[in-house]
N, C-alpha and C positions, 0 to 999 in steps of 0.2 A: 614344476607341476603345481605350484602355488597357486596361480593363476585357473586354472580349471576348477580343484579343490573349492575355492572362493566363491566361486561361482555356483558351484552345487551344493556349497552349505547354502549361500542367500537362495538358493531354488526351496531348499528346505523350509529355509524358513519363512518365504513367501508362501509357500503350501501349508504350511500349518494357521498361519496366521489368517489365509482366507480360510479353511476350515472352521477355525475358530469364531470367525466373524461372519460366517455364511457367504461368503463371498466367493462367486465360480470367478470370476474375471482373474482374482489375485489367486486364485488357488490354480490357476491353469499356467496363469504368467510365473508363477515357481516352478510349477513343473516343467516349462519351457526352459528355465533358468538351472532346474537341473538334468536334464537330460545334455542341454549344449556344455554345460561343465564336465559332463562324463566323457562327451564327445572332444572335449579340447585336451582333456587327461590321455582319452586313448592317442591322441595324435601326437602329443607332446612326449609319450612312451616309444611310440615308431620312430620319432623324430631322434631322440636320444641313442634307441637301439641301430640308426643308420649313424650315426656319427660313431660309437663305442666301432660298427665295423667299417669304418673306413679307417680307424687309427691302427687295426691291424696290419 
């Protein structure tokens, strides 16, 4: 799950840093950055949860 987490900090922190700097482009490219990390966490959660039941 390391790899999504990663991903959704640097979204954070691309969003704060265009906030900070008035910047929509980089503030939008965070929020890109963290939306697709939520979205690699969720998959990578299903992923896991089908392997845990196939070892049943």
């Amino acid at each position: 799950m390391a790899d999504g987490k990663a991903e959704e900090i640097k979204g954070r922190i691309k969003e704060a840093a265009g906030d900070l700097m008035d910047n929509q482009d980089l503030k939008d490219s965070g929020r890109l950055d963290k939306a697709s990390g939520k979205i690699k966490q969720a998959v990578e959660k299903g992923v896991d949860k089908v392997k845990d039941a196939l070892k049943k």
